[in-house]
C-alpha positions as CSV (number, residue, x, y, z in Angstrom):
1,X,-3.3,38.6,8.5
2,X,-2.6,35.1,6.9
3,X,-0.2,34.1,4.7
4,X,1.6,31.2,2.9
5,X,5.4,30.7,3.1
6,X,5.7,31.2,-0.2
7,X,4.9,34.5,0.9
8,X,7.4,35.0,3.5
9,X,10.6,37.3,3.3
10,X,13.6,34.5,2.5
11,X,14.5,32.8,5.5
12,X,11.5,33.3,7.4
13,X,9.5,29.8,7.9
14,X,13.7,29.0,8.8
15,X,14.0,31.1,10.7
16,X,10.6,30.5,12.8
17,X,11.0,26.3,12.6
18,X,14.3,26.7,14.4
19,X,13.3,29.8,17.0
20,X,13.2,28.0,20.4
21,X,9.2,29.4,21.8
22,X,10.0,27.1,24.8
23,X,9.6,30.1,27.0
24,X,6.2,31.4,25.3
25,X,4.7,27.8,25.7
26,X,5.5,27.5,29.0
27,X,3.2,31.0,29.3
28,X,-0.1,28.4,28.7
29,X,0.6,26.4,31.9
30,X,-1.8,28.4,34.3
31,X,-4.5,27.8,32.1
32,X,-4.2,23.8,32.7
33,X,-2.7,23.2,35.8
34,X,-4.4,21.6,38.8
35,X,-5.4,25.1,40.5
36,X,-6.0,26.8,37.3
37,X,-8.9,28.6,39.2
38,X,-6.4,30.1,41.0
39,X,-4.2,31.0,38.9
40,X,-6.8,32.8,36.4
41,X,-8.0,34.6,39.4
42,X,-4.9,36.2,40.1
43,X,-4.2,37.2,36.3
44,X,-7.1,38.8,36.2
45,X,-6.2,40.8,39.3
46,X,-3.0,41.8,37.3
47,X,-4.5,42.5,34.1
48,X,-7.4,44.2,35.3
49,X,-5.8,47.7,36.0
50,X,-2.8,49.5,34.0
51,X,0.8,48.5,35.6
52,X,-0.7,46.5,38.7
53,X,1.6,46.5,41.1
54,X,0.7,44.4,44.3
55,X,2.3,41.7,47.1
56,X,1.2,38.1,47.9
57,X,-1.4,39.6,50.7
58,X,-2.6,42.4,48.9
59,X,-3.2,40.1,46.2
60,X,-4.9,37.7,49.1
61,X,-6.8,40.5,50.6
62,X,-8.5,41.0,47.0
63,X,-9.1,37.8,45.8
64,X,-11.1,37.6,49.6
65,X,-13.1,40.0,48.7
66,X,-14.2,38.5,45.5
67,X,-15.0,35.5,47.4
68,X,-11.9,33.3,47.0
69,X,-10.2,33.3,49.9
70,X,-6.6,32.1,49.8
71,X,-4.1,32.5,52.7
72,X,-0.8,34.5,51.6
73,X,1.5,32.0,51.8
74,X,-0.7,30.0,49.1
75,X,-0.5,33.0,47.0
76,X,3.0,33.7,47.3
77,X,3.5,30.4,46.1
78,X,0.8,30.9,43.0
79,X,2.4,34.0,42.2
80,X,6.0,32.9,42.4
81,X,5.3,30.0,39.9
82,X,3.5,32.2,37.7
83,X,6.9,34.0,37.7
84,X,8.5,31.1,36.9
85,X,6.5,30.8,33.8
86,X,6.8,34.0,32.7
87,X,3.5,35.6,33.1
88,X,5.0,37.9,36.1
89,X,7.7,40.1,36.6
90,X,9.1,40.7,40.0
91,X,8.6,44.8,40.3
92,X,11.5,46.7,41.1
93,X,10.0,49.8,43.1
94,X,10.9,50.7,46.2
95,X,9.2,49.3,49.5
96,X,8.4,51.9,51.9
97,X,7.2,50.3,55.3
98,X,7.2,51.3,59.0
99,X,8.3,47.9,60.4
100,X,10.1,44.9,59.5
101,X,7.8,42.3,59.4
102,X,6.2,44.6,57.4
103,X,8.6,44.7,55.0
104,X,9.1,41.5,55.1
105,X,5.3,40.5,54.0
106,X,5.7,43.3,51.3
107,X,9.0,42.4,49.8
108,X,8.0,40.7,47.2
109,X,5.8,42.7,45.0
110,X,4.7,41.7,41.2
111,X,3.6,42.9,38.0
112,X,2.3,41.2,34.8
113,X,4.5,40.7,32.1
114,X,4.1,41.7,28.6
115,X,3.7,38.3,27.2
116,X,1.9,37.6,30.5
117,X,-1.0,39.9,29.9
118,X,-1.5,39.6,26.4
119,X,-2.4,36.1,26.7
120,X,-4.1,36.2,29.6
121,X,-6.4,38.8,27.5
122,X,-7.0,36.4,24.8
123,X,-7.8,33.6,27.1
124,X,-10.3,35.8,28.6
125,X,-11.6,36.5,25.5
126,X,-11.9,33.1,24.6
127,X,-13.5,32.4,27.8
128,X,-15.9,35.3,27.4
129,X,-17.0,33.8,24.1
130,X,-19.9,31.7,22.8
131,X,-20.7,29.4,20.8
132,X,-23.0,30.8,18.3
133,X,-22.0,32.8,14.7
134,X,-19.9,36.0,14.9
135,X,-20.9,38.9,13.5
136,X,-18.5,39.6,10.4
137,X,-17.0,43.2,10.4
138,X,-17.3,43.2,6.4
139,X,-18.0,47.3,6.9
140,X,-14.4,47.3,7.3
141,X,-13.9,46.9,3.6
142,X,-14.8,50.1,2.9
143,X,-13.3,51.7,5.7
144,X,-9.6,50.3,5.0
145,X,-10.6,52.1,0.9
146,X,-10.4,55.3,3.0
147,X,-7.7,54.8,4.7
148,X,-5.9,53.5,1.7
149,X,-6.8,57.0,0.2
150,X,-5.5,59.0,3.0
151,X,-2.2,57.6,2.3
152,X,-2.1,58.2,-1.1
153,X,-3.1,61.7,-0.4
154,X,-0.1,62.0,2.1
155,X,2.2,60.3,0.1
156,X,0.8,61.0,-3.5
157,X,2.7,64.6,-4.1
158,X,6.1,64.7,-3.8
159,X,5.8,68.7,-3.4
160,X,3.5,68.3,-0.7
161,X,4.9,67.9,3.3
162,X,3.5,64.9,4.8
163,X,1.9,64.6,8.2
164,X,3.4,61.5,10.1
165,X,0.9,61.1,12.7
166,X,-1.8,61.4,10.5
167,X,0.1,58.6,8.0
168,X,1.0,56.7,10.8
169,X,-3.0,56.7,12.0
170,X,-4.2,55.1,8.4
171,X,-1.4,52.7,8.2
172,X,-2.0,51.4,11.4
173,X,-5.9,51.7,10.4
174,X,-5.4,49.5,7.6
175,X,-3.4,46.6,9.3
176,X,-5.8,46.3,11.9
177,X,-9.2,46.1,10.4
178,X,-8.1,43.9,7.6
179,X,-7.0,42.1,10.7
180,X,-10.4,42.6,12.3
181,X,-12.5,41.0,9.5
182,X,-10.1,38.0,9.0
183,X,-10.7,37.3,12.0
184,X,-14.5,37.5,12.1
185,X,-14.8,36.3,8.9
186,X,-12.8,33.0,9.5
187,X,-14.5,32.6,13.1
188,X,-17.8,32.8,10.4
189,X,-17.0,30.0,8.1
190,X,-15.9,27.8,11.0
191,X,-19.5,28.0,12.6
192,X,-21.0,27.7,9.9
193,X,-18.7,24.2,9.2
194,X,-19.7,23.0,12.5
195,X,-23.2,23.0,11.8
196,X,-23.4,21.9,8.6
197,X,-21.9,18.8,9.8
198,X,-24.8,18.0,11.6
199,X,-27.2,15.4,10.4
200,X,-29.7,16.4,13.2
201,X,-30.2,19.9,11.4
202,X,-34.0,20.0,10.5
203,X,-37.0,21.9,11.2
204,X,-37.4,25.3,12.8
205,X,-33.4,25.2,13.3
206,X,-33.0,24.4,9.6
207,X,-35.0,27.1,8.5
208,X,-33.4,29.5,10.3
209,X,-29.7,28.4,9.8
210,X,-30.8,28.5,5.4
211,X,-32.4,31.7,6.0
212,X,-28.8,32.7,8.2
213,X,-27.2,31.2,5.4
214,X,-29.0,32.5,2.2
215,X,-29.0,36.0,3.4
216,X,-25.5,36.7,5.4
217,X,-23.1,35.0,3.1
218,X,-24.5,36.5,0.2
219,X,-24.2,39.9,2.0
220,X,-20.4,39.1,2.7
221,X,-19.8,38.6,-1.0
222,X,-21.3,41.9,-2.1
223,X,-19.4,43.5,0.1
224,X,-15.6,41.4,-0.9
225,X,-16.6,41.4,-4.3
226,X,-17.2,45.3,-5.1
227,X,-14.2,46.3,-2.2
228,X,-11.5,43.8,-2.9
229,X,-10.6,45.4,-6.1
230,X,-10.5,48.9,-5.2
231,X,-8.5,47.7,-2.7
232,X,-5.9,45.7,-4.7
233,X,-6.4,48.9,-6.8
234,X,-5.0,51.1,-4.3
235,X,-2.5,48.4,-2.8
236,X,-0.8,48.1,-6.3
237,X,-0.4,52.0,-6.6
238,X,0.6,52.2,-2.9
239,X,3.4,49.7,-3.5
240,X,5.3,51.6,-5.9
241,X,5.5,54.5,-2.8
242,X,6.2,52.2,-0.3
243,X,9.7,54.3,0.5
244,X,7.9,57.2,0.8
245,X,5.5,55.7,3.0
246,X,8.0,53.8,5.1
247,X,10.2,56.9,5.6
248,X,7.7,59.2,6.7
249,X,6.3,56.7,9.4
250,X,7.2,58.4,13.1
251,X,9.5,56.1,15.7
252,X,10.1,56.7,19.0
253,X,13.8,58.1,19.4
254,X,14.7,55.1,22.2
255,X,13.4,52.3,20.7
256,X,14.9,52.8,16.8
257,X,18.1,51.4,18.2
258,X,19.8,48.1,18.3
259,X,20.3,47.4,22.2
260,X,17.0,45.4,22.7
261,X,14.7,43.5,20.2
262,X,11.4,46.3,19.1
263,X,7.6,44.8,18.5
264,X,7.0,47.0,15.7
265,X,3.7,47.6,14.7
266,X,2.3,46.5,11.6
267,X,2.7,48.2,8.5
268,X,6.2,49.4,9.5
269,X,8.0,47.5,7.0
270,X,7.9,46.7,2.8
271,X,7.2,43.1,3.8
272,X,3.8,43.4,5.3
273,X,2.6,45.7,2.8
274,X,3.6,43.0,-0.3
275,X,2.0,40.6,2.1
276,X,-1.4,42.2,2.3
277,X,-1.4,43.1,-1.6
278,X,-0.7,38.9,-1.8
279,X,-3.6,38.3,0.1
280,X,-6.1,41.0,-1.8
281,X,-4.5,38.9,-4.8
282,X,-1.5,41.0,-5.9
283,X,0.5,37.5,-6.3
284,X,-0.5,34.2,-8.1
285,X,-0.9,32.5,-5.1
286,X,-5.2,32.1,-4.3
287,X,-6.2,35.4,-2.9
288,X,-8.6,36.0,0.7
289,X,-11.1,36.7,-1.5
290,X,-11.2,33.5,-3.8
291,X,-10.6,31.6,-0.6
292,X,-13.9,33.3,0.7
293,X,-16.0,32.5,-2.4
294,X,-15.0,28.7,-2.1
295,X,-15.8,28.5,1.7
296,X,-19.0,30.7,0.6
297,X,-19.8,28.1,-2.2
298,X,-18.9,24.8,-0.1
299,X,-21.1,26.2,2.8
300,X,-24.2,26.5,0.1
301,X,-23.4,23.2,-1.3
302,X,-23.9,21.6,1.7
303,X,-26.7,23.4,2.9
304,X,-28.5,22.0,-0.5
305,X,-27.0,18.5,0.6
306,X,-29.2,18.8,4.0
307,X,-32.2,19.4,2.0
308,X,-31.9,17.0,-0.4
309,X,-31.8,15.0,2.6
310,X,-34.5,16.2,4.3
311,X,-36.5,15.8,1.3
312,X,-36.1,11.5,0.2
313,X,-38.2,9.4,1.0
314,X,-37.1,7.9,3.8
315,X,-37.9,11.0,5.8
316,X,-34.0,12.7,7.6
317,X,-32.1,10.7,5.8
318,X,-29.2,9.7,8.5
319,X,-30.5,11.9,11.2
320,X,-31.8,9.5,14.0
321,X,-32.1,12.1,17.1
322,X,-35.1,11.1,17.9
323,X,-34.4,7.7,17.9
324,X,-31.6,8.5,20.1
325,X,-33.5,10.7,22.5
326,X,-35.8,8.0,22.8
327,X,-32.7,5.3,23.3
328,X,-31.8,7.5,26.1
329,X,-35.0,7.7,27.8
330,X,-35.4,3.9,27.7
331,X,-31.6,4.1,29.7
332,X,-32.4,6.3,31.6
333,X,-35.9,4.2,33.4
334,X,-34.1,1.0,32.9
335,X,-32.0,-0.6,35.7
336,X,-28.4,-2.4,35.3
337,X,-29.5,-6.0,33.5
338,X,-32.0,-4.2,31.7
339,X,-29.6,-1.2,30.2
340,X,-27.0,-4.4,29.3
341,X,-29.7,-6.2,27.1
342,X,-31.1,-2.8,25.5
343,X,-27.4,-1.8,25.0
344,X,-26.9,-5.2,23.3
345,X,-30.1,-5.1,20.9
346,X,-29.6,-1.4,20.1
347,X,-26.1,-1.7,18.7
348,X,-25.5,-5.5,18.0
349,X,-22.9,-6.2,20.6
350,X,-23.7,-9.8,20.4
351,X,-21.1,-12.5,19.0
352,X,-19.9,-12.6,15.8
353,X,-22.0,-14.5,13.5
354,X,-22.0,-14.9,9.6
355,X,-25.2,-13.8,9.0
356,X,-26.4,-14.8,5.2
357,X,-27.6,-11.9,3.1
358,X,-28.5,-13.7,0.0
359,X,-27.2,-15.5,-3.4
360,X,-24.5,-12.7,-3.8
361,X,-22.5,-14.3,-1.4
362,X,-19.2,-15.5,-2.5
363,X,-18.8,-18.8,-0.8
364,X,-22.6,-20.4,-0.6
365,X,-21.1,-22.7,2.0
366,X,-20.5,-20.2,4.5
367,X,-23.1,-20.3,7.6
368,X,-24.0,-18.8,10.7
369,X,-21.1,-21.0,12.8
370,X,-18.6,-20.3,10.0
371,X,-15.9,-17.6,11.0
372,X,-15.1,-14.0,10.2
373,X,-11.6,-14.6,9.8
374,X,-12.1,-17.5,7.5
375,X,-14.7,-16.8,5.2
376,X,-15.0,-14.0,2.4
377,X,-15.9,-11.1,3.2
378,X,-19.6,-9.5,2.7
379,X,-20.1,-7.1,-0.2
380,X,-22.9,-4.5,1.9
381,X,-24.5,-2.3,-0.7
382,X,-23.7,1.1,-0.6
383,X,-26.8,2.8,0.0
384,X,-27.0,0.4,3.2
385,X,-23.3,1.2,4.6
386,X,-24.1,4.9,3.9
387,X,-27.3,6.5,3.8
388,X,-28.7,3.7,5.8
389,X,-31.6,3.2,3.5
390,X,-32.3,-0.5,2.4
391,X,-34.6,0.6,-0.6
392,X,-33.7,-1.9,-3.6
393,X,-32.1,0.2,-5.8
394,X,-30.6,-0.6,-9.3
395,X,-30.3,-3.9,-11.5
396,X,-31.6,-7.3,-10.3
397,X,-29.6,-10.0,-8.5
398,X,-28.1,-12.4,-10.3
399,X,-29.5,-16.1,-10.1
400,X,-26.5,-18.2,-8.8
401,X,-24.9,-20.7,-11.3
402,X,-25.2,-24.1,-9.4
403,X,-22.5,-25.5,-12.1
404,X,-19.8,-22.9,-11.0
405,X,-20.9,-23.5,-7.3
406,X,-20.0,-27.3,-7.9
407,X,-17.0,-27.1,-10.0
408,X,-15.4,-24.8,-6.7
409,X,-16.8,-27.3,-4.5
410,X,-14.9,-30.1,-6.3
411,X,-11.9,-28.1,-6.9
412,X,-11.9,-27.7,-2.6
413,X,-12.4,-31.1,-2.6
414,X,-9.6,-31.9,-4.9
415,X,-7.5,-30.2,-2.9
416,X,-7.9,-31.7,0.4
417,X,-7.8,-35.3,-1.2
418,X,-4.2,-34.5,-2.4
419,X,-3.5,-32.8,1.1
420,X,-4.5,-36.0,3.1
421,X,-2.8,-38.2,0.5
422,X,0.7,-36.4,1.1
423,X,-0.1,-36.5,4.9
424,X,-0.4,-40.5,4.6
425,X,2.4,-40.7,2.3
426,X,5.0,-38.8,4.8
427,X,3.7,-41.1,7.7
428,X,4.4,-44.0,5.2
429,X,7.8,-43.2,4.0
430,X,8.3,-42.7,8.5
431,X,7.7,-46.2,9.5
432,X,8.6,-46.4,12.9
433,X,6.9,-43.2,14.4
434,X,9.1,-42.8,17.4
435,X,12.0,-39.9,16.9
436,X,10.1,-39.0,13.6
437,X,10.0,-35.5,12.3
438,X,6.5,-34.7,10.8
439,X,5.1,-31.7,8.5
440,X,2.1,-29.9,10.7
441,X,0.0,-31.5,7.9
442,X,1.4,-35.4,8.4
443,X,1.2,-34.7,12.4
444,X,-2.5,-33.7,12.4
445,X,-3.5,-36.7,10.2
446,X,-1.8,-38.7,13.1
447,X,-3.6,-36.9,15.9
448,X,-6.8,-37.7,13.9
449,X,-6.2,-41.5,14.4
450,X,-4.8,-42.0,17.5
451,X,-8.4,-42.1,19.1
452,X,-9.7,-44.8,17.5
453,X,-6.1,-46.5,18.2
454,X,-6.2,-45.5,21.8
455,X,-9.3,-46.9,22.7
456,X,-8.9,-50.6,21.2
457,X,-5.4,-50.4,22.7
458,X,-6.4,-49.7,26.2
459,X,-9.2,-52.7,25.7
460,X,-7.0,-55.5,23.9
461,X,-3.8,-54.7,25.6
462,X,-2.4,-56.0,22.4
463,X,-1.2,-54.7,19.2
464,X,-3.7,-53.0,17.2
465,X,-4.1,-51.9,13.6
466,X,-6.2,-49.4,12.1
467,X,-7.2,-49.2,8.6
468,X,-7.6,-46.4,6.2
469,X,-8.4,-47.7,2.6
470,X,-9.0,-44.5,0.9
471,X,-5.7,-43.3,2.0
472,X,-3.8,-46.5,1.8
473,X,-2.7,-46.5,5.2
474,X,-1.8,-48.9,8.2
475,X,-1.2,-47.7,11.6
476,X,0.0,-50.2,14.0
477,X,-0.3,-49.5,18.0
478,X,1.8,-51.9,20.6
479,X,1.3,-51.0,24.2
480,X,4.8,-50.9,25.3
481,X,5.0,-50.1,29.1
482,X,7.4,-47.5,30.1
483,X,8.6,-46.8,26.4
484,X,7.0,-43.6,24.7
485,X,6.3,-42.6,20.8
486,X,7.7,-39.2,20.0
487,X,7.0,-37.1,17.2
488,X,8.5,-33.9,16.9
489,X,7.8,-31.1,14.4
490,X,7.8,-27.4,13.5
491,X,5.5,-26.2,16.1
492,X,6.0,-28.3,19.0
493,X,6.7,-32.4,20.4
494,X,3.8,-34.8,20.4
495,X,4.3,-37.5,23.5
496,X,2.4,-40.7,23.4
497,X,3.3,-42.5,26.4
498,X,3.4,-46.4,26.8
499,X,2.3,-47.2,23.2
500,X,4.5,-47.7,19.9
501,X,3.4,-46.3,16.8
502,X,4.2,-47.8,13.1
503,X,3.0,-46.8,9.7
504,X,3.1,-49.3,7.2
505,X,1.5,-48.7,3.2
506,X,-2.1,-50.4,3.0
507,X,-2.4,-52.1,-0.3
508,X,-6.2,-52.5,0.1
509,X,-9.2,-52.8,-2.9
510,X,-11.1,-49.0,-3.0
511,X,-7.7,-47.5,-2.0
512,X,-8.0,-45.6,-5.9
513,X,-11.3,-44.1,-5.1
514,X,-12.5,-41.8,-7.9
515,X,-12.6,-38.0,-6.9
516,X,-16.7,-37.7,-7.9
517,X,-17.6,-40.4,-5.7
518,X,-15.3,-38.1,-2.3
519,X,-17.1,-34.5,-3.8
């Protein structure tokens, strides 16, 4: 049975957040360890008679004859770390052998532990299980209706002796089918969740999943919808005799006292009953049965999603499984350098390049060497970057506006001209280059020259000068042997060796160049 904490008993999700379950997990380890083979192979040897009790080569002998032979020192060992875990007991009965080595092969004798052997069940239940839709035990409704009317009948008249076994029986009948078709009926929903997630769901397995669909889940909710109420009916009256009930419920004389900590069944107590009238919808928290009808109603919606799918024009919609069946015969016949191109072509694994898609692109200037990380990113139309489907929907494009395009371009270029100009004026205001601090900016703008300046230096092997009207700017290079230029700055020293560097203002015709004539 499931519940919310705000269905809990006070201090109960405390109590459970702070309860150390270090032993309990520690009962999971068989199932993953290295020789987990092993490991379930013994368990199952434990749990599959009542109160197993065997040694290490009895245990050996066994598992031989099942055809897993082990030796019994290696099972000594498996069983000894299985003790360690807590999924076996050591067993305390007496060893009655005729000799002592064979006493001392027998010594050590085990038996599974409670814990042990409960989860060793479930794990072979899980094991045991496939992966299709489980039947839902909704003839359980109706069946915990009659048991909720045998209690009533025991409990209903006070004048009337009640029979404890027989009350025990029904309680315990109600608690665990309710339990029963939780369970099946969560199991349910989660299948059917699994595949509806499936964009490969068409054809004869379509058909039959709706027809699984159409038919089952509205069978479920006939069923919750005409017994949920006679159960909360019943639940409601029940809970005003809950004393009654509670009183009258047989307990074994050695296990009502307070020396060890008692499993008690379910329905033993006010709180489970209040918590199964909560989940029939007794409280204003959302009831099993609402919970049911939205699953039931999400699992329909989506099954008329599928076929809407099914149904456009551009045939399944998202579902390319034949496409990828084919992909994966054309791996499978192709050998290495063929399988790297094909893999390359099928999913675009090529370099990044900014492909164009049309005038809706925000920066017109952008091409196919321009850089994601620079340029604006791509607006992809919805129906594209979802469905896939690259039918022209909606209103037109717009036609681009060649005056906004150049007012941008001029405000760009507007922007580096004053850039450049700030560059030239730091290098100005300088002079003498050498133990200069530049801005990144300033330094780059310096770089930028010293090519030109390099190679008429290296062929005059005398000063140089290089010009730069539109920035007003004179750079003077001396070759100085054995003297270096150095220009520091934020990110790093700049070293030109054997030359001497000098910025000097350039007061040259065409130095005011109007900002049209640079766009």
């Amino acid at each position: 049975m499931t519940t919310d904490e705000d269905e809990l008993p006070d201090g109960a999700v405390a109590e459970d957040a702070t309860r150390d379950t270090s032993a309990q997990r520690a009962l999971f380890s068989y199932l993953t360890a290295d020789a987990a083979d092993e490991y379930l192979a013994i368990m199952r040897l434990f749990t599959g008679t009542l109160l197993a009790d065997l040694s290490a080569e009895e245990v050996a002998k066994q598992l031989a004859d099942r055809g897993l032979p082990l030796d019994p020192d290696t099972v000594e060992s498996r069983c000894r770390q299985l003790v360690d875990w807590g999924n076996l007991v050591r067993s305390v009965r007496e060893t009655r052998v005729p000799t002592v080595a064979a006493y001392h092969r027998s010594r050590s004798r085990y038996q599974v532990s409670k814990l042990g052997g409960r989860l060793h069940r479930e794990a072979e239940e899980i094991l045991r299980a496939v992966d299709g839709a489980r039947e839902v035990a909704r003839e359980l409704l109706a069946r915990i209706v009659d048991s909720l009317d045998q209690i009533l009948l025991q409990v209903g008249n006070i004048n009337r002796p009640v029979d404890g076994d027989a009350l025990a029986g029904a309680v315990t009948g109600v608690f665990n089918d309710h339990q029963m078709f939780t369970e099946s009926v969560t199991d349910f929903y989660a299948y059917l969740s699994g595949v509806l997630t499936r964009y490969d769901l068409a054809g004869d397995e379509y058909a039959q999943f709706k027809g699984l669909l159409l038919d089952y889940v509205d069978l479920i909710g006939a069923d919750v919808n005409r017994n949920s109420p006679e159960i909360l009916k019943r639940l409601v009256t029940l809970l005003k005799l809950i004393d009654r009930v509670l009183d009258n419920l047989p307990a074994m004389p050695a296990m009502s006292g307070d020396v060890f900590t008692v499993e008690r069944l379910p329905g033993r107590t006010r709180t489970d009953w209040e918590q199964l009238a909560a989940w029939y919808g007794a409280s204003e928290a959302r009831s099993g049965p609402d919970q049911l009808r939205a699953a039931a109603r999400q699992a329909l919606g989506q099954l008329i999603t599928n076929a809407r799918r099914m149904l456009t024009a551009s045939g399944t919609g998202l579902s390319r499984r034949a496409d990828l069946l084919k992909l994966a015969g054309w791996f499978h016949n192709a050998d290495s350098e063929t399988a790297h191109r094909l893999y390359d072509a099928a999913f675009g694994c090529y370099p990044a390049r900014h492909l164009l898609i049309g005038p809706d692109e925000p920066d017109v200037s952008a091409g196919p060497g321009t850089s994601w990380w620079e340029s604006e990113p791509v607006d992809v139309p919805v129906s594209l970057r979802e469905r896939g489907d690259r039918t022209a929907r909606g209103r037109s494009s717009r036609v681009p506006d060649p005056g906004a395009d150049a007012q941008r371009l001029m405000a760009r270029a507007r922007e580096q001209n004053e850039a450049r100009h700030a560059a030239a004026a730091e290098l100005v205001a300088a002079g003498s280059l050498h133990r200069s601090r530049l801005s990144r900016a300033a330094r780059d703008l310096l770089l930028d020259k010293l090519s030109v300046l390099f190679a008429a230096v290296s062929v005059a092997d005398a000063p140089v000068e290089h010009r730069d009207s539109d920035l007003g700017l004179l750079l003077r290079a001396s070759p100085t042997k054995g003297t270096a230029t150095v220009v520091a700055g934020d990110d790093g020293t700049v070293t030109i060796h054997d030359v001497t560097l000098v910025a000097m203002p350039l007061a040259a015709k065409g130095r005011d160049t109007t900002l049209a004539a640079i766009a």
